[in-house]
PLY file of the C-alpha trace (Angstrom):
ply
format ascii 1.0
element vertex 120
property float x
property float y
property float z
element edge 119
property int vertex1
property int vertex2
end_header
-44.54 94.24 -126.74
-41.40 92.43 -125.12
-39.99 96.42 -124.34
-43.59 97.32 -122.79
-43.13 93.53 -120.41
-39.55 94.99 -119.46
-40.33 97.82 -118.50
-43.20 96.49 -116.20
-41.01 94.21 -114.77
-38.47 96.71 -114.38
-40.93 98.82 -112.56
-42.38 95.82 -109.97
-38.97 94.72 -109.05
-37.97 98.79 -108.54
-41.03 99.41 -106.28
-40.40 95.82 -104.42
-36.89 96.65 -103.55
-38.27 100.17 -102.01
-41.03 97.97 -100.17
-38.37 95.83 -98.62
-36.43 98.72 -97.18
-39.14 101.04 -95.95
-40.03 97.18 -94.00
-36.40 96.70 -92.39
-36.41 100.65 -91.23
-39.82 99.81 -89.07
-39.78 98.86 -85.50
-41.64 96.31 -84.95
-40.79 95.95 -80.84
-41.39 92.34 -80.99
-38.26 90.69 -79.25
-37.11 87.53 -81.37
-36.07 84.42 -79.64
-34.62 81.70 -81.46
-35.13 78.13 -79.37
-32.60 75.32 -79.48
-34.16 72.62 -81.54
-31.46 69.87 -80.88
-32.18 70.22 -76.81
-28.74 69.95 -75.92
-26.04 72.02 -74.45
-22.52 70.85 -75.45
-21.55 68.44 -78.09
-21.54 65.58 -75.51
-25.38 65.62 -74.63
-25.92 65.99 -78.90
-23.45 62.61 -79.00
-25.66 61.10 -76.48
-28.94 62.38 -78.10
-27.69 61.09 -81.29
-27.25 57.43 -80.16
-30.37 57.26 -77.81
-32.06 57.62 -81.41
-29.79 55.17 -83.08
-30.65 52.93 -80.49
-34.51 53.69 -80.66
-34.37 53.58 -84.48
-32.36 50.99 -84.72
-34.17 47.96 -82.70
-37.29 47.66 -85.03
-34.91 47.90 -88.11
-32.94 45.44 -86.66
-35.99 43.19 -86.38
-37.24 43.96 -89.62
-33.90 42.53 -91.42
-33.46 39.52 -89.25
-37.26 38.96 -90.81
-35.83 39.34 -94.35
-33.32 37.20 -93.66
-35.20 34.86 -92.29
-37.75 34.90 -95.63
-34.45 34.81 -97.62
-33.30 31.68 -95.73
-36.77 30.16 -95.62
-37.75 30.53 -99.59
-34.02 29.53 -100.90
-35.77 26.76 -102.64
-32.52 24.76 -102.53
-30.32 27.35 -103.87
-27.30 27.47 -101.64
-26.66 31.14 -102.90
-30.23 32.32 -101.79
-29.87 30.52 -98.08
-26.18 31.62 -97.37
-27.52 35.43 -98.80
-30.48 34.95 -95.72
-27.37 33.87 -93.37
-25.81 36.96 -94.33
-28.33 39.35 -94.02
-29.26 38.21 -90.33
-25.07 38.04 -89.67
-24.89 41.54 -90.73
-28.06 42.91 -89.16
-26.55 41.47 -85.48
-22.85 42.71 -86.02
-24.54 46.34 -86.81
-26.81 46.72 -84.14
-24.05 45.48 -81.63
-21.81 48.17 -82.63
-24.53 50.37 -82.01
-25.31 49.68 -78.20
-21.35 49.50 -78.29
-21.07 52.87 -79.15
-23.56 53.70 -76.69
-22.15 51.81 -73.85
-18.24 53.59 -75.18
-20.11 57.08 -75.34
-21.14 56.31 -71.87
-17.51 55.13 -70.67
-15.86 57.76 -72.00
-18.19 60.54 -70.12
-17.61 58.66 -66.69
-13.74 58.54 -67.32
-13.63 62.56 -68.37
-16.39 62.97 -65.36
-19.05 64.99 -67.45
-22.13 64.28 -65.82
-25.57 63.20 -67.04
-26.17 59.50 -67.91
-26.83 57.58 -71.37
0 1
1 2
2 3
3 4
4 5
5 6
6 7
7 8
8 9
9 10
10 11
11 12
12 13
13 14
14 15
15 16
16 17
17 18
18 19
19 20
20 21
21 22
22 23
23 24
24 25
25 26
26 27
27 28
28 29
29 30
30 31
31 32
32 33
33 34
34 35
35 36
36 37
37 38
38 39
39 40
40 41
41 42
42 43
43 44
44 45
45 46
46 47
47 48
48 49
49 50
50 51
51 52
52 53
53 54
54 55
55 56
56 57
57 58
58 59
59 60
60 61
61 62
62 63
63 64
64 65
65 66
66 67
67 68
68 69
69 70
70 71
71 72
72 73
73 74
74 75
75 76
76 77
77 78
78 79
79 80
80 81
81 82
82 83
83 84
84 85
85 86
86 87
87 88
88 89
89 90
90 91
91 92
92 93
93 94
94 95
95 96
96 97
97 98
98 99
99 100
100 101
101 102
102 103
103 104
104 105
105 106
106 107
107 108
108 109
109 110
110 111
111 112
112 113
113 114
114 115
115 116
116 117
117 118
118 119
């Protein structure tokens, strides 16, 4: 029994392999055109792309943790541990979505002072 499954096996992969090449021998005369998904030209306007998303992305994030922290702060119950974790979470949600429009506004100073053109 397991020689008589070989050799079917055997014999389906055989016949696919011939199936394959008689398929890459045809001309099909159907040009193939691969389109840019990322919409950008040079590595700048992907830098730029990539930050206009971070930037996007990043505000109702943002707003979401500064809520957290604010429900941290707000149901400490007394505990000084709970509250100053709420201080730090809202701290730490501003310092990271400052250096984000930082990096924007850098990306942006940094094309004007190499003179590549196309704003943020």
């Amino acid at each position: 029994m397991k020689f008589l499954t070989l050799i079917v096996v055997t014999l389906i992969l055989w016949f696919g392999v011939f199936s394959y090449g008689s398929a890459a021998t045809e001309d099909t005369s159907v040009p193939i055109k691969l389109e840019n998904p990322l919409k950008a030209d040079n590595i700048a306007e992907l830098i730029q792309g990539i930050l206009k998303f971070l930037v996007a992305a990043g505000a109702p994030v943002a707003t979401l943790m500064i809520i957290i922290g604010a429900y941290q702060m707000l149901f400490a119950g007394g505990s000084p541990e709970k509250f100053e974790t709420g201080k730090k979470t809202i701290l730490y949600t501003v310092i990271g979505y400052v250096i984000i429009l930082l990096a924007l506004g850098l990306a942006s100073v940094i094309k004007d002072i190499l003179g590549v053109s196309g704003g943020p």
